[in-house]
C-alpha positions as CSV (number, residue, x, y, z in Angstrom):
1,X,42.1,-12.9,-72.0
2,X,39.7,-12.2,-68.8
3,X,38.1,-15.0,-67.0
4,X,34.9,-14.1,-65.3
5,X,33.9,-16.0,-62.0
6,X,30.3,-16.4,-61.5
7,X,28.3,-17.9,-58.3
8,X,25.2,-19.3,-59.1
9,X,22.4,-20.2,-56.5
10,X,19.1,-21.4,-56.7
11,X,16.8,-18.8,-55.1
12,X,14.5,-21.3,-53.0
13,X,17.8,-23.2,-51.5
14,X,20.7,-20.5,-51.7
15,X,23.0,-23.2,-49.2
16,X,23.5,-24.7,-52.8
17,X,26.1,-22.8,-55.0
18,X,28.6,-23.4,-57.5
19,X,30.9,-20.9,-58.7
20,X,32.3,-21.2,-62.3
21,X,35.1,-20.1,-64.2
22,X,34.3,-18.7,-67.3
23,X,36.2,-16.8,-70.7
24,X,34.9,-13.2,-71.2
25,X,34.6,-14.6,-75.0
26,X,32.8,-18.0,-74.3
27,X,28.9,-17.3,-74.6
28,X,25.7,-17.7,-72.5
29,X,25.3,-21.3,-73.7
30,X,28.4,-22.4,-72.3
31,X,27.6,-21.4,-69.1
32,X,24.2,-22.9,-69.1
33,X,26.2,-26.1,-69.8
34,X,28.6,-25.8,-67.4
35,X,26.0,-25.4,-64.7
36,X,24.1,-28.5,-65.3
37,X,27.0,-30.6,-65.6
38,X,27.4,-29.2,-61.8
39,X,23.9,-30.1,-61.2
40,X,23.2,-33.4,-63.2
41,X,20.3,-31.9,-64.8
42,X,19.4,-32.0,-68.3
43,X,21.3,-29.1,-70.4
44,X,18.6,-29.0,-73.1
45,X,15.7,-27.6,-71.6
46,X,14.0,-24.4,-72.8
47,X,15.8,-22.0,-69.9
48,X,16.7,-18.4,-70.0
49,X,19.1,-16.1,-68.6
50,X,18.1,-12.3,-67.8
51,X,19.8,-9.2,-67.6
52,X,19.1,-8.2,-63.7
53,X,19.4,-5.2,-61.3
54,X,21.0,-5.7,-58.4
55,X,17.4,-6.0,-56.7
56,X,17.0,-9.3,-59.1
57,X,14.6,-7.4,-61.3
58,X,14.6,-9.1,-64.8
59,X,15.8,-7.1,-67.7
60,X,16.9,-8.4,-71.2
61,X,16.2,-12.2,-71.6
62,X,19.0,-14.4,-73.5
63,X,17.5,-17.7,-74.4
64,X,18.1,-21.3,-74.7
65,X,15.4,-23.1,-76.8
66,X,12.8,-20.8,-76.9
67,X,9.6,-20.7,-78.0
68,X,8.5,-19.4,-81.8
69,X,6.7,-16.9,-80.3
70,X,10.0,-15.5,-78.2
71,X,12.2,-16.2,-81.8
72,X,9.4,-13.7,-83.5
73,X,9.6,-11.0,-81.4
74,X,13.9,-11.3,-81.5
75,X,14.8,-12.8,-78.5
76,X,18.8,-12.9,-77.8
77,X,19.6,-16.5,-78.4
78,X,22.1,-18.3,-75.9
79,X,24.3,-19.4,-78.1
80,X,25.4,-16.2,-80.4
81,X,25.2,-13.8,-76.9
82,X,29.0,-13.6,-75.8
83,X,29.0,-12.5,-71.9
84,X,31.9,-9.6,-72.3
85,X,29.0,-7.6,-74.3
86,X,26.4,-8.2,-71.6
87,X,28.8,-6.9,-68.2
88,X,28.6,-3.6,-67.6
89,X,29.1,-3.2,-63.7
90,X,32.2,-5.3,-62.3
91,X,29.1,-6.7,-59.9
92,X,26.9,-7.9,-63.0
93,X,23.9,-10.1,-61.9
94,X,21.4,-11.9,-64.3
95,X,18.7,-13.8,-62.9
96,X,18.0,-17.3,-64.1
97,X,15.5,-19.7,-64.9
98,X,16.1,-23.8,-65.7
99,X,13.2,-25.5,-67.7
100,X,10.2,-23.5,-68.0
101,X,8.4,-26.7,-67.9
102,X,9.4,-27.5,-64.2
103,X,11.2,-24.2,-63.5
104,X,13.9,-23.8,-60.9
105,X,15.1,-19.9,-60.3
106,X,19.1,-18.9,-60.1
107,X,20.9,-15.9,-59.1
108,X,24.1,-15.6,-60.8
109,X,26.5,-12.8,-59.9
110,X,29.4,-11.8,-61.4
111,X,31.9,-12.0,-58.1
112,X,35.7,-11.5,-59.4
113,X,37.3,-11.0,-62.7
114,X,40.8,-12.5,-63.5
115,X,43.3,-10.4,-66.2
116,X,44.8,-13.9,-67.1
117,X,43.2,-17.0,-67.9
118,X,45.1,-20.7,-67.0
119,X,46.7,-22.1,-70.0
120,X,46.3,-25.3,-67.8
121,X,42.4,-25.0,-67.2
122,X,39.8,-26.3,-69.9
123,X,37.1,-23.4,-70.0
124,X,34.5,-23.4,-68.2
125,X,35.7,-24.8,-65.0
126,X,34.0,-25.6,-62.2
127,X,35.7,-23.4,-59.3
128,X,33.8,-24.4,-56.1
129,X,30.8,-26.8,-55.6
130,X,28.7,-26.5,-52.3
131,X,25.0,-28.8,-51.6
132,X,23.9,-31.1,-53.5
133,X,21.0,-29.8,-56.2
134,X,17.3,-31.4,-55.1
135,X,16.5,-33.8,-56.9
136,X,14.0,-33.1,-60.4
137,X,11.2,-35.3,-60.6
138,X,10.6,-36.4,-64.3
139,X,9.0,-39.3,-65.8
140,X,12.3,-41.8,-65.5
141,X,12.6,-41.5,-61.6
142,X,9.0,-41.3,-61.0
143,X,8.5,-44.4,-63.0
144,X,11.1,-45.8,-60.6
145,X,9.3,-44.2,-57.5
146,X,5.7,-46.4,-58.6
147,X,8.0,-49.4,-59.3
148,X,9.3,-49.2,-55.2
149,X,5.7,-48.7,-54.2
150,X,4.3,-51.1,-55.9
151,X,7.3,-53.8,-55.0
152,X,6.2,-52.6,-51.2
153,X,2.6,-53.6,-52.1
154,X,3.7,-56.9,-53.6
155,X,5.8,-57.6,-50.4
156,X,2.7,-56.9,-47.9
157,X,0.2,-59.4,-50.1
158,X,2.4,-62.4,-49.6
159,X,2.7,-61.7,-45.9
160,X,-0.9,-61.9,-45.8
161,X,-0.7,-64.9,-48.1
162,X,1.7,-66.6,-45.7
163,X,-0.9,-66.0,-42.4
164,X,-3.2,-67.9,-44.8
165,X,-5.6,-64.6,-44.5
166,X,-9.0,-64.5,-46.2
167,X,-10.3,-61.1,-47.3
168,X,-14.2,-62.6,-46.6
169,X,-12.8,-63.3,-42.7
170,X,-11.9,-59.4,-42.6
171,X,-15.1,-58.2,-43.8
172,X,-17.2,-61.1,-41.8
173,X,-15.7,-59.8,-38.4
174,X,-16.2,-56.1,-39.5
175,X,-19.9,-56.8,-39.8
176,X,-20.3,-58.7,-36.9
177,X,-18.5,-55.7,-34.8
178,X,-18.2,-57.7,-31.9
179,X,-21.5,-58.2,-31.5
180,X,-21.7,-61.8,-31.0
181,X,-19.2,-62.3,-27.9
182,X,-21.3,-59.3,-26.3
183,X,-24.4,-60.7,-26.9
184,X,-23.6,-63.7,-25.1
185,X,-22.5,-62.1,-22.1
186,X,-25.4,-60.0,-21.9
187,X,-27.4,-62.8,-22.3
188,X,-25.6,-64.7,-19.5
189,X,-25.6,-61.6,-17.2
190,X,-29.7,-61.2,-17.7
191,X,-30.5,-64.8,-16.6
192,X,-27.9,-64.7,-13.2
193,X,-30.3,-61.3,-12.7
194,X,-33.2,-63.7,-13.2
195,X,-32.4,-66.2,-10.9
196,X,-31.7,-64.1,-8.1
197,X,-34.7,-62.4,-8.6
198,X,-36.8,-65.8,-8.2
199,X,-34.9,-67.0,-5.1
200,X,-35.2,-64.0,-3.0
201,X,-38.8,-62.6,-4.3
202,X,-39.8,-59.1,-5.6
203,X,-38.2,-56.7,-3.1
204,X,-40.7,-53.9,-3.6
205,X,-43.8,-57.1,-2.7
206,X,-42.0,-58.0,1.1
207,X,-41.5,-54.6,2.0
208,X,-45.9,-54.2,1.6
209,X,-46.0,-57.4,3.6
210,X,-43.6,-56.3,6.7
211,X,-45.5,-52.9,6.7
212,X,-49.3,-54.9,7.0
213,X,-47.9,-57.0,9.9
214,X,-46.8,-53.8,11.9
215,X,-50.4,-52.0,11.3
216,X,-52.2,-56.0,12.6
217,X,-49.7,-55.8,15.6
């Protein structure tokens, strides 16, 4: 029995590829499920594989879960499509996308066929792994996420408890802007000018009274 070997990447991070062993006989659902226990994702989500040119044009869609609308018009279901009926270039490449909800786009290409299969090796197998998959942000880890930021928040209110800091002070000083320190000095400043002033006279008065002593002279 043949075994196909596929490499699958995602389109927006192609360093991240796994290549899987597959039976000729073994259908489109399988390899969906092989994939994702690669990834850590969540087999059943509504995804869909497509018949593809080798310029990744979609063609034919096989689907996983689809829609009522898709099942109407006659859509190839996952499950009953067997991949030996959908290879017809030794190259074969079907474009993919995981979870129409939060989609993520593969390229899977057909990259060597083996005559024999392993009599050793449990179908599908999981040839080579390379990257990690990013992560997929659903409602369980971005509960988690809030629960962090919110423990972070938490963290930074007893600080402030511990400094014994009172909101009112904050606001108090914001309103004052400084204002009362300046004042002051300005005050302080204006009454050295003052002084001065009163000790040595009104500069602009002595220089009338030197000029009326030259003229009596």
């Amino acid at each position: 029995m043949a075994i196909y070997r596929f490499r699958l990447s995602f389109e927006d991070y192609d360093e991240v590829v796994r290549e899987i062993d597959i039976k000729s006989t073994q259908t489109f659902e399988d390899l969906h499920k092989a994939l994702h226990r690669s990834t850590g994702y969540n087999a059943e989500k509504a995804s869909s594989f497509y018949v593809s040119s080798d310029h990744w044009i979609k063609g034919d869609e096989i689907a996983y879960l689809p829609i009522q609308r898709k099942i109407d018009n006659g859509v190839t279901l996952m499950e009953k499509a067997k991949l030996s009926s959908f290879i017809e270039d030794p190259h074969q490449k079907f474009y993919y996308i995981y979870n129409f909800e939060r989609p993520y786009d593969f390229h899977v290409e057909l990259i060597k066929i083996i005559l024999q299969d392993d009599p050793k090796v449990e179908y599908p197998f999981l040839f080579k792994t390379i990257g990690e998959a990013p992560k997929i942000f659903d409602s369980s880890n971005m509960a988690a996420a809030a629960t962090a930021t919110a423990a972070v928040a938490s963290s930074d209110f007893d600080f402030l408890n511990e400094m014994d800091f009172v909101p009112e002070d904050s606001e108090e000083l914001e309103a004052m802007d400084g204002r009362g320190i300046n004042t002051t000095e300005k005050n302080e400043d204006a009454d050295e000018e003052d002084d001065s002033a009163d000790e040595f006279g009104d500069g602009g008065d002595f220089e009338d009274e030197e000029f009326d002593s030259k003229e009596d002279y």
